[in-house]
VOZAFI-873699 format. One record per residue (C-alpha): residue in three letters; x negated, y, z negated. Coordinates in steps of 0.1 Angstrom, whole numbers. Layout:
<'ALA',<X,Y,Z>> ...
//
This chain:
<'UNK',<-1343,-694,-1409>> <'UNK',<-1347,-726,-1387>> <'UNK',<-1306,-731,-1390>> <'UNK',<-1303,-694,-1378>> <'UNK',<-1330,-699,-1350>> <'UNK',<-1310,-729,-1341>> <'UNK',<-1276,-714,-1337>> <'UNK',<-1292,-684,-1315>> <'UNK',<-1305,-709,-1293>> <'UNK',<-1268,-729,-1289>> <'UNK',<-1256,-692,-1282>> <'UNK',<-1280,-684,-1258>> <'UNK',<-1274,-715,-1241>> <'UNK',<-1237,-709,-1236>> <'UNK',<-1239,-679,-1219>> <'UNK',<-1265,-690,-1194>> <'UNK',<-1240,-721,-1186>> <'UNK',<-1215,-693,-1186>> <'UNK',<-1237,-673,-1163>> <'UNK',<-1244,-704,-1138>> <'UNK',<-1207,-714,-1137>> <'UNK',<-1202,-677,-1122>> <'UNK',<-1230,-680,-1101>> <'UNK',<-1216,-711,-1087>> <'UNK',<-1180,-697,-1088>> <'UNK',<-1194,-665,-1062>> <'UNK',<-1215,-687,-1040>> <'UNK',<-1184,-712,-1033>> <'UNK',<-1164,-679,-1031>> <'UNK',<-1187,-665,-1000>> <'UNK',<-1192,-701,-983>> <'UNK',<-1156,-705,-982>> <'UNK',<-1151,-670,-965>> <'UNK',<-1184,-678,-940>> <'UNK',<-1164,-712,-932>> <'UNK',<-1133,-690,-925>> <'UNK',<-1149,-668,-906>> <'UNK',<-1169,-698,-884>> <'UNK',<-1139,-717,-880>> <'UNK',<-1116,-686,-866>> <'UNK',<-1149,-679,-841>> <'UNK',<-1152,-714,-828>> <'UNK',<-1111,-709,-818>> <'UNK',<-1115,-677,-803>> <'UNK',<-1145,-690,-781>> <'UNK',<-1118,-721,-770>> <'UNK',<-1096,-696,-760>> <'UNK',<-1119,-669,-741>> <'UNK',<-1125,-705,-719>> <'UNK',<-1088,-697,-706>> <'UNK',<-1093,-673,-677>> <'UNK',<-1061,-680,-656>> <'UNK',<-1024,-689,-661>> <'UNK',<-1014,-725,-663>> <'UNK',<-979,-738,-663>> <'UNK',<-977,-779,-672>> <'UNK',<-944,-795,-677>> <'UNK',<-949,-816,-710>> <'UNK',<-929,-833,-739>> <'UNK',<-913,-814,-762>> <'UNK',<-938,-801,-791>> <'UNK',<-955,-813,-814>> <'UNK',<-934,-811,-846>> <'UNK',<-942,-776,-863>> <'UNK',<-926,-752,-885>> <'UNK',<-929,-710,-892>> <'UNK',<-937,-709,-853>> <'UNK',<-906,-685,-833>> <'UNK',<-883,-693,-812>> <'UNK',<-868,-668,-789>> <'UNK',<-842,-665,-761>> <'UNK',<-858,-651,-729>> <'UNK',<-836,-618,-720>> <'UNK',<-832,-626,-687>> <'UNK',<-841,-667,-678>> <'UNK',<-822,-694,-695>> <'UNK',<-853,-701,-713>> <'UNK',<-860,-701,-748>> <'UNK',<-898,-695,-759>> <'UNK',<-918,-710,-786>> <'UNK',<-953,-696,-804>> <'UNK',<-972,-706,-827>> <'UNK',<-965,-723,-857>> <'UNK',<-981,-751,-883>> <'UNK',<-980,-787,-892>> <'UNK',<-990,-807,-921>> <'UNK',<-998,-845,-929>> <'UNK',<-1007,-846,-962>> <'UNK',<-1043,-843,-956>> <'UNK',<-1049,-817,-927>> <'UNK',<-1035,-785,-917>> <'UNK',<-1031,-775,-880>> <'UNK',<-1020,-745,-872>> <'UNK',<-1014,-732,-834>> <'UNK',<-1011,-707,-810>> <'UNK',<-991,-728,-778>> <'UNK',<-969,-713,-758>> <'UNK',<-939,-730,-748>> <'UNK',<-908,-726,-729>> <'UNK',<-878,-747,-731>> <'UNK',<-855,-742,-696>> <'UNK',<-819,-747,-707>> <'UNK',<-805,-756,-679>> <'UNK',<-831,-785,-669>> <'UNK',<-834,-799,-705>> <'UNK',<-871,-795,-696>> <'UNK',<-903,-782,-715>> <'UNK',<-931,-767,-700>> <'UNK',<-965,-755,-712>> <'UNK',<-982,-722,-710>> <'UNK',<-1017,-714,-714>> <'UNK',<-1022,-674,-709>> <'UNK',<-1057,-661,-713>> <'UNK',<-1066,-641,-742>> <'UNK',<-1038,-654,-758>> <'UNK',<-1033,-642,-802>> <'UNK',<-1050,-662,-827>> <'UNK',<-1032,-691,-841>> <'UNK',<-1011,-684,-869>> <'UNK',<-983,-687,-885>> <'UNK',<-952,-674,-902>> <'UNK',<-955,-644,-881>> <'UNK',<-926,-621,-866>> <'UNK',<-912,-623,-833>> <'UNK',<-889,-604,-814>> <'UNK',<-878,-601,-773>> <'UNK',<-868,-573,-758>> <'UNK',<-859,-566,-721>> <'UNK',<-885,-535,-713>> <'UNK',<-905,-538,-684>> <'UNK',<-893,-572,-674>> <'UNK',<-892,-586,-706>> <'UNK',<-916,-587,-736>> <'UNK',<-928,-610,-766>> <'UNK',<-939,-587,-797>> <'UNK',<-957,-613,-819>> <'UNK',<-967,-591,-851>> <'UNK',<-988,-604,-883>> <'UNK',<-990,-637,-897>> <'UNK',<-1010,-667,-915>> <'UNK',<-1040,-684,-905>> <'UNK',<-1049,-718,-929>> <'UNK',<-1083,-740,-932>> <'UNK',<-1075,-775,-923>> <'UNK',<-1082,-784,-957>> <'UNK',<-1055,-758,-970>> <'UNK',<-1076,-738,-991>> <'UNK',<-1084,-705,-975>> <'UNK',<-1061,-685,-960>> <'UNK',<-1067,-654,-931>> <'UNK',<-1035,-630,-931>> <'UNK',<-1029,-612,-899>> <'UNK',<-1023,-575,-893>> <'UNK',<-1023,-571,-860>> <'UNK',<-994,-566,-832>> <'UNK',<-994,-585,-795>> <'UNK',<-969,-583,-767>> <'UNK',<-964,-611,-741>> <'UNK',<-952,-594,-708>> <'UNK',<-930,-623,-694>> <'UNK',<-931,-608,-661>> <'UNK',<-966,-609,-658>> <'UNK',<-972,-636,-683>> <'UNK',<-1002,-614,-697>> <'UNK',<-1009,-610,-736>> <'UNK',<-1019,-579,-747>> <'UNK',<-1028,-568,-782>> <'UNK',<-1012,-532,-786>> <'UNK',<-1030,-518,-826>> <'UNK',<-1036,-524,-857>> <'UNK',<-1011,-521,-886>> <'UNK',<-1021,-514,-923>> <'UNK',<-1002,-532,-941>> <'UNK',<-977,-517,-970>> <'UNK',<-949,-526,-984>> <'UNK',<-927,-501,-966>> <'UNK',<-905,-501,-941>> <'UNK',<-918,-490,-905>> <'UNK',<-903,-489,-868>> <'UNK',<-919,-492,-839>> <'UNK',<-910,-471,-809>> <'UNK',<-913,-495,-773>> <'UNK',<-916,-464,-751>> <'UNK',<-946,-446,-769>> <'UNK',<-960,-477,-787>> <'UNK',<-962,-454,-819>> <'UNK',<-954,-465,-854>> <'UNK',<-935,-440,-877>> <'UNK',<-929,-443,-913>> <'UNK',<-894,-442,-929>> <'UNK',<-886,-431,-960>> <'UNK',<-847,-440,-964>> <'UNK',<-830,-423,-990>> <'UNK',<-815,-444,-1021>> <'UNK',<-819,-476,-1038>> <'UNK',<-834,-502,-1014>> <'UNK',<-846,-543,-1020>> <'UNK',<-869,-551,-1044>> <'UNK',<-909,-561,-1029>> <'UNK',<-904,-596,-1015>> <'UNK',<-912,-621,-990>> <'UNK',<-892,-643,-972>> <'UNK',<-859,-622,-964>> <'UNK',<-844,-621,-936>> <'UNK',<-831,-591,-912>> <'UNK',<-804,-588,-882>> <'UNK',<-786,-557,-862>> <'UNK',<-749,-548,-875>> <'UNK',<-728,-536,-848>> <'UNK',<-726,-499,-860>> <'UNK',<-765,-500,-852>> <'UNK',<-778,-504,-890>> <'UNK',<-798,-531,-905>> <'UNK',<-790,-559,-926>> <'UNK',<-817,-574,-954>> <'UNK',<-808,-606,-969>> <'UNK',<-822,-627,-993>> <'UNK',<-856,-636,-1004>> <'UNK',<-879,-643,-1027>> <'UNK',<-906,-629,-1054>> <'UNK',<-923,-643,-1082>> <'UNK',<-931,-625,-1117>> <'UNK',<-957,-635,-1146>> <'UNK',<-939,-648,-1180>> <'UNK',<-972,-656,-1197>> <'UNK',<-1008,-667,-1192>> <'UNK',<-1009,-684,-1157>> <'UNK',<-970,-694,-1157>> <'UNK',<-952,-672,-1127>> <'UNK',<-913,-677,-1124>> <'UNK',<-900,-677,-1087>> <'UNK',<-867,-657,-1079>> <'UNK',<-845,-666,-1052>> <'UNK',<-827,-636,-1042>> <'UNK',<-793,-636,-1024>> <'UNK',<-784,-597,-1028>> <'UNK',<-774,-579,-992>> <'UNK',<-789,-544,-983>> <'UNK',<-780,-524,-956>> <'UNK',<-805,-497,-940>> <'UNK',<-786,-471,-916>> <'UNK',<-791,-439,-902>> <'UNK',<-776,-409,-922>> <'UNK',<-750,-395,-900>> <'UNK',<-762,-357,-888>> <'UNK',<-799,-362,-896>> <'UNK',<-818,-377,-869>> <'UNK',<-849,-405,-875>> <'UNK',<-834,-404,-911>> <'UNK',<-822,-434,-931>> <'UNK',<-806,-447,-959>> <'UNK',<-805,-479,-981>> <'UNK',<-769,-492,-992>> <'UNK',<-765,-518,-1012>> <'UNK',<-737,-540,-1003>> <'UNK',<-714,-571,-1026>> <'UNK',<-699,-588,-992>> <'UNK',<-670,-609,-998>> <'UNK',<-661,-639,-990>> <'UNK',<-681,-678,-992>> <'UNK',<-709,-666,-999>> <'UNK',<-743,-685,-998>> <'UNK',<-757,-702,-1024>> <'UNK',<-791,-688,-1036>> <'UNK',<-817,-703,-1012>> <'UNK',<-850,-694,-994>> <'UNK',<-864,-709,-965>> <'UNK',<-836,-700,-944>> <'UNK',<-834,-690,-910>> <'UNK',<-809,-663,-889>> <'UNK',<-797,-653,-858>> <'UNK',<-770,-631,-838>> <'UNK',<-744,-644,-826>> <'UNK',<-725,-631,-797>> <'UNK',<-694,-614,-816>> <'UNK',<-722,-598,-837>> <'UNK',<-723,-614,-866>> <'UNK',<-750,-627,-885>> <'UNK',<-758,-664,-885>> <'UNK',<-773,-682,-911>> <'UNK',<-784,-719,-914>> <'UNK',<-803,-741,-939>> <'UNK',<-833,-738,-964>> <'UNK',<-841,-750,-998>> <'UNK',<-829,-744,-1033>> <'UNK',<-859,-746,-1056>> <'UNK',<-855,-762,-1095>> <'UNK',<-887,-744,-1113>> <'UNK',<-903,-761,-1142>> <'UNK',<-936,-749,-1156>> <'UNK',<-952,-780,-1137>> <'UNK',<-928,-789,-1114>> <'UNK',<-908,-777,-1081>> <'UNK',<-879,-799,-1072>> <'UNK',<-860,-790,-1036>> <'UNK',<-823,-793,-1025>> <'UNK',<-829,-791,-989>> <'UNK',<-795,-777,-974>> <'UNK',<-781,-776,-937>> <'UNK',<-752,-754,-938>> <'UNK',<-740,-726,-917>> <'UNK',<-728,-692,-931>> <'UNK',<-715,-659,-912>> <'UNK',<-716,-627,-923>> <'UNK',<-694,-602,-905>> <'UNK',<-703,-564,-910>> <'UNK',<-672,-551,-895>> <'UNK',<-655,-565,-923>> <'UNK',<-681,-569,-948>> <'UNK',<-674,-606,-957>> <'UNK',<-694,-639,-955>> <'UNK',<-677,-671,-938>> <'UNK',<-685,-709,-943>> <'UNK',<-695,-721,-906>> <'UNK',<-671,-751,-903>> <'UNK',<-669,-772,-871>> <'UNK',<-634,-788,-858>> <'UNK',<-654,-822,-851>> <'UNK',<-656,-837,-809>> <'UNK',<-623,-826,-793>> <'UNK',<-617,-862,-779>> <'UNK',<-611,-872,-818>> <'UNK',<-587,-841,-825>> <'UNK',<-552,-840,-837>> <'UNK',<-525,-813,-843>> <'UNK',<-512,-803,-874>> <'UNK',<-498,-776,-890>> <'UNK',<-509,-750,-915>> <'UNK',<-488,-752,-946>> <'UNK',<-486,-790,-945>> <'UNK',<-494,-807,-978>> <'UNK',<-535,-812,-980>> <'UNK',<-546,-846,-970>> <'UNK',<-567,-864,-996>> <'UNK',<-604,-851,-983>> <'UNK',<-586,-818,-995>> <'UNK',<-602,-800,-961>> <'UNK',<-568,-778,-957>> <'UNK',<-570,-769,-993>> <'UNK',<-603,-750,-991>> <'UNK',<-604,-712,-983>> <'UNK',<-626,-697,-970>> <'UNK',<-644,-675,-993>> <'UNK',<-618,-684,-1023>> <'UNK',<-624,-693,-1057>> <'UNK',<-620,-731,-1063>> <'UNK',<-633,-740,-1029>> <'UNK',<-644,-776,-1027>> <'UNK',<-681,-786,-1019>> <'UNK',<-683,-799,-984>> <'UNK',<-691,-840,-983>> <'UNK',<-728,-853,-986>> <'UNK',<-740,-883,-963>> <'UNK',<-770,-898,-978>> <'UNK',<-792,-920,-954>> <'UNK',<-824,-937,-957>> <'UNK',<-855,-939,-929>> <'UNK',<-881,-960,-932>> <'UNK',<-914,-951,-923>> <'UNK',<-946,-975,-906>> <'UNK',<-964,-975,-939>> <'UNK',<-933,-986,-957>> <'UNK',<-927,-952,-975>> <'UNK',<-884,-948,-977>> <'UNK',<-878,-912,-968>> <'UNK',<-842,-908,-980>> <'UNK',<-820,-881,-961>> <'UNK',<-787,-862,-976>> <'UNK',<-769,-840,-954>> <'UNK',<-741,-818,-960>> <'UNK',<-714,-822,-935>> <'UNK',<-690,-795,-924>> <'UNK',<-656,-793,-930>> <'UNK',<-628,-784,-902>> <'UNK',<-624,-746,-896>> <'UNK',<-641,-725,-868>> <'UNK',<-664,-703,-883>> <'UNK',<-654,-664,-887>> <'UNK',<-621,-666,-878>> <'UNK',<-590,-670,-901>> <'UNK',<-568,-702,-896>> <'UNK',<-544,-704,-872>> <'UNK',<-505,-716,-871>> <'UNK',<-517,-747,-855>> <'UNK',<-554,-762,-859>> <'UNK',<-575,-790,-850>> <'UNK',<-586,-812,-876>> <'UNK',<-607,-847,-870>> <'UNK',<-597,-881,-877>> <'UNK',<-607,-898,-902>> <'UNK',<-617,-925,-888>> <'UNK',<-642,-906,-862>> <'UNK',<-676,-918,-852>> <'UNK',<-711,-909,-870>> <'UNK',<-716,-869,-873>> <'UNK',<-742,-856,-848>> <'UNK',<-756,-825,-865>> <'UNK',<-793,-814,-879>> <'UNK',<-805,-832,-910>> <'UNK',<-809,-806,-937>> <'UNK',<-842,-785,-938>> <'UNK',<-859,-752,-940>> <'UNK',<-882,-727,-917>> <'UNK',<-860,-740,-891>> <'UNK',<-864,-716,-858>> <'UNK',<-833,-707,-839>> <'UNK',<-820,-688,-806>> <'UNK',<-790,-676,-794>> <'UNK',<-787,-681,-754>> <'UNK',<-750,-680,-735>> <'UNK',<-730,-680,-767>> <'UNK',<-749,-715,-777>> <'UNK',<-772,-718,-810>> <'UNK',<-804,-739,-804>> <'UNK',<-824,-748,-833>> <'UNK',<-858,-762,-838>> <'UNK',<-878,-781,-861>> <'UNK',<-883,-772,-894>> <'UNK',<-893,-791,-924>> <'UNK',<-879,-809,-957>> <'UNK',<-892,-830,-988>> <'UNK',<-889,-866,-997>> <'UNK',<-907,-866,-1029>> <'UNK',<-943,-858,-1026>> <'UNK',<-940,-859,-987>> <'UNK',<-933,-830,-966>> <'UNK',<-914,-840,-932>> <'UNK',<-924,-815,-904>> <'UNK',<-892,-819,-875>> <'UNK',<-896,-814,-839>> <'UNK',<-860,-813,-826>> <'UNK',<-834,-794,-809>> <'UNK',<-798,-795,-813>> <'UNK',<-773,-769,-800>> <'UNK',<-744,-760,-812>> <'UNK',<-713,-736,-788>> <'UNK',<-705,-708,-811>> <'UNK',<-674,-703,-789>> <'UNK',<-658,-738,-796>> <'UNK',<-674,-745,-829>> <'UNK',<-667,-784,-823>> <'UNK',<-696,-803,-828>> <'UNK',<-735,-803,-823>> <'UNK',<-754,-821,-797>> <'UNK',<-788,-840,-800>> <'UNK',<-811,-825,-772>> <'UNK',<-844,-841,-785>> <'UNK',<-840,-863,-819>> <'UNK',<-868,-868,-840>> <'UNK',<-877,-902,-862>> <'UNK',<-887,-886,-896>> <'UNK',<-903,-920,-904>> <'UNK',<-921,-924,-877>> <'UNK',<-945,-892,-887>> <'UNK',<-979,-896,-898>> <'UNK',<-982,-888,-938>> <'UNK',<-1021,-891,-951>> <'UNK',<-1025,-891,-990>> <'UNK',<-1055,-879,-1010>> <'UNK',<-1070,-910,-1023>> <'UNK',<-1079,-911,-1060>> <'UNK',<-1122,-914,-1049>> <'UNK',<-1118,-883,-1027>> <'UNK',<-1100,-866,-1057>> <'UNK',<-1130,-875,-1082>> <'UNK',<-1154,-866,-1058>> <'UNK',<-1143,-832,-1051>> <'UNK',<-1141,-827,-1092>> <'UNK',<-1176,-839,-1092>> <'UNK',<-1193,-819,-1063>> <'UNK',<-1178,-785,-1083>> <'UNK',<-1182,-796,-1116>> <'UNK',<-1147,-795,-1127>> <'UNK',<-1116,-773,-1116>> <'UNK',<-1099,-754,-1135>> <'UNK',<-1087,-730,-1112>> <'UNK',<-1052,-737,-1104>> <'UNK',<-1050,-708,-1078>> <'UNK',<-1075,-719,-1056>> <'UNK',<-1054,-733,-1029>> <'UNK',<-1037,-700,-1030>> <'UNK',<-1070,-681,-1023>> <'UNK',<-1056,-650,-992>> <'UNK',<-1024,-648,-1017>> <'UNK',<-1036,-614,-1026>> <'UNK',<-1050,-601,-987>> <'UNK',<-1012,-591,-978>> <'UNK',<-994,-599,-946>> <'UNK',<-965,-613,-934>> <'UNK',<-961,-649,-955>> <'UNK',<-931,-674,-961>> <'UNK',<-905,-682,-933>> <'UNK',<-905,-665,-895>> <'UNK',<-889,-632,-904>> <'UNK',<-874,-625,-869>> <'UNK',<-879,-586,-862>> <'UNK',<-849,-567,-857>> <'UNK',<-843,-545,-819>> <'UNK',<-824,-515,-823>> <'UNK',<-821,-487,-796>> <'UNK',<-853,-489,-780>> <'UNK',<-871,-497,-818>> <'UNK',<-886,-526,-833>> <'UNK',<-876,-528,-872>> <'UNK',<-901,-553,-896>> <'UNK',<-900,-548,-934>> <'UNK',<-934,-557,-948>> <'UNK',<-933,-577,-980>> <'UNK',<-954,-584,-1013>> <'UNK',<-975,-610,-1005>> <'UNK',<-967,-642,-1023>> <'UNK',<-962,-672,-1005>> <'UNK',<-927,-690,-1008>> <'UNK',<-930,-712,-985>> <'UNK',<-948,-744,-986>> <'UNK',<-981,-742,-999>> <'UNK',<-964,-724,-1026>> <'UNK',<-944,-748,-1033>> <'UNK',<-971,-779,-1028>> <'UNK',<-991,-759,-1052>> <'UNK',<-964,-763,-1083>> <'UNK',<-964,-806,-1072>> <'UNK',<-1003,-801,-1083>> 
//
């Protein structure tokens, strides 16, 4: 009887530890929200200080990344918002406004009153109605401390004439596919006919010339057993287009473009180019391991034309000062640049530089970048080309990266920031370059950036421990991931797409690919 007694007390006991550790579990659960809630009040009292318009001119930004960049419809100014940066130790996340005048090489501040929360990883998209507008829809708010997460739902517009925000409605989020109608400010619901992308974050969209929408790309995740999720990087195309006869109705096509195609990727960013096609730079290959991520950070360029269905490899002729003639047919030079064709099987992989920057605290960030090979992008080769010489000076162009913003303004590509790996360190970038998509010659530098030279804080080993020992243990894996399952617009800036007087977004599931995500595997 007293070994029985015994054994119904060690049970007893189990389930009130078991009891306590969910007590605990709920409590931490409501303080973290309370703490959330706090911090997002204290901003929004900062920012109902603001109560007229001030224009500073200023450095360029901070370095960022999943803020937007967007070409002014009518200035030759491109606009930045938002966005989010992280050391190692602390997340910042913003809601600056800044303008970059092309013409001046100069950046200049604006503070608007009432002005959208700060967040990140939103949408963005201009359009030239009433002077020009911002639409600045959904997005991510983080805790310095990267642990909770607040995902936006809401939908803003900048009036650039004016320079007034003004926050239009609410959206429930679902994973659907909606368009918003400018001249009402009404949502309606489409139900395209056929087949259309799986749920996913991360993809990217852009306007074909025969007034459909492209979807490429992106990314989803899917349990194989007990807490072990596999990403998937997805590089299928989809097209959504109006069904001819039937007015407000649409249909999914999915489309196999020819051609070089990209290699799987996420991260990466897209814009219009002038002749319509769709422009695609950069982002990151992820290796998965059940307790590992390894990146391949990539810097490429990539067009897909619609009019003919095929993708091109965005190859620049190199400075025009360095340029000699020679022509097509002529046996391949040893670099084997005239042997690759575009698109073809057997192409050669372009030429990697790898580099090295040291940092203050002595950490060696190493660099590779992918450097382009000699044919202007889109086009087929001509009779006669331009190739460079060999022995030309060092290659200007941006290192490679991912969440990279870009514009299109007067037939010239600017792109921003962005961020990449070097082993346990994440690099956040804060520079410009521009490349003309007319000449396809060379980029320029308008403000470098010195990776090394950025602040990277590590967890020590006592803060670790403590942490551990304030909560008793962790053994929840997911906790950095907390707002993973509130919805909202996550991963990279999906830029909107403008269509005949209709904003186009396609709301995704909502796991996380970008960072976090991927910081979260390191652990």
């Amino acid at each position: 009887m007293g070994k029985k007694g015994k054994k119904e007390k060690k049970g007893r006991g189990a389930e009130k530890t078991a009891a306590k550790m969910e007590k605990k579990v709920s409590k931490r659960s409501r303080k973290e929200e309370e703490d959330l809630e706090a911090l997002l009040a204290h901003f929004q009292a900062l920012d109902a200080t603001k109560t007229q318009v001030v224009e500073t001119p200023c450095p360029p930004p901070s370095p960022r990344l999943h803020a937007s960049l967007s070409a002014h419809p009518d200035r030759d100014e491109l606009i930045l918002f938002g966005g989010e940066y992280f050391d190692g130790q602390k997340t910042s996340v913003y809601n600056e406004l800044y303008t970059y005048n092309i013409r001046k090489d100069a950046w200049t501040k604006v503070e608007i009153p009432n002005p959208p929360p700060r967040r990140c990883a939103h949408q963005a998209v201009v359009v030239p109605q009433g002077g020009g507008q911002l639409w600045i829809f959904g997005g991510e708010f983080a805790s310095p401390d990267g642990e909770q997460f607040y995902h936006y739902k809401d939908l803003w517009v900048l009036h650039l004439a004016t320079k007034t925000w003004e926050q239009v409605r609410d959206y429930i989020y679902y994973n659907d596919v909606y368009a918003f109608d400018l001249d009402t400010f009404t949502w309606s619901r489409l139900c395209p006919s056929g087949t259309g992308p799986t749920p996913r974050s991360g993809c990217q969209m852009s306007v074909t010339p025969q007034g459909s929408i492209v979807i490429y790309g992106g990314y989803s995740k899917q349990r194989v057993k007990k807490d072990v999720d596999r990403g998937t990087q997805h590089s299928d195309m989809f097209l959504l287009q109006p069904v001819d006869g039937r007015e407000g109705k649409w249909g999914w096509m999915r489309i196999n473009p020819a051609g070089a195609k990209p290699t799987p990727r996420s991260g990466f960013s897209v814009a219009v180019t002038p002749n319509h096609q769709t422009l695609l730079f950069g982002g990151v290959c992820d290796e998965e391991e059940e307790e590992s991520l390894e990146g391949d950070f990539l810097n490429d360029l990539h067009f897909y034309d619609a009019t003919r269905n095929r993708w091109f490899a965005g190859q620049l002729k190199g400075p025009k000062s360095e340029k000699r003639k020679r022509r097509r047919g002529r046996k391949a030079e040893p670099e084997g640049a005239d042997k690759q064709e575009r698109g073809g099987a057997g192409a050669q992989e372009p030429p990697e530089v790898v580099r090295e920057v040291v940092a203050e605290d002595g950490t060696v960030v190493t660099i590779k970048q992918v450097l382009a090979t000699p044919v202007p992008a889109g086009q087929p080769q001509s009779e006669e080309e331009d190739s460079p010489d060999e022995a030309g000076g060092p290659v200007v162009e941006p290192g490679p990266r991912s969440n990279a913003m870009l514009a299109v303004k007067h037939g010239r590509l600017y792109l921003y920031g962005g961020m990449f790996e070097a082993g346990d360190r994440q690099v956040t970038l804060g520079d410009l370059y521009c490349l003309d998509l007319h000449k396809m010659q060379e980029w320029t530098a308008l403000v470098e950036a010195d990776p090394g030279a950025q602040e990277w804080l590590e967890e020590t080993e006592s803060e670790e421990d403590s942490d551990e020992d304030a909560e008793g243990g962790s053994d929840d894996e997911d906790s950095g991931d907390s707002g993973g399952e509130a919805g909202g617009i996550l991963g990279a800036v999906d830029q909107g797409a403008w269509k005949n007087g209709s904003f186009f977004t396609c709301p995704k599931s909502p796991e996380c690919f970008g960072h976090r995500a991927r910081a979260q595997k390191h652990k």
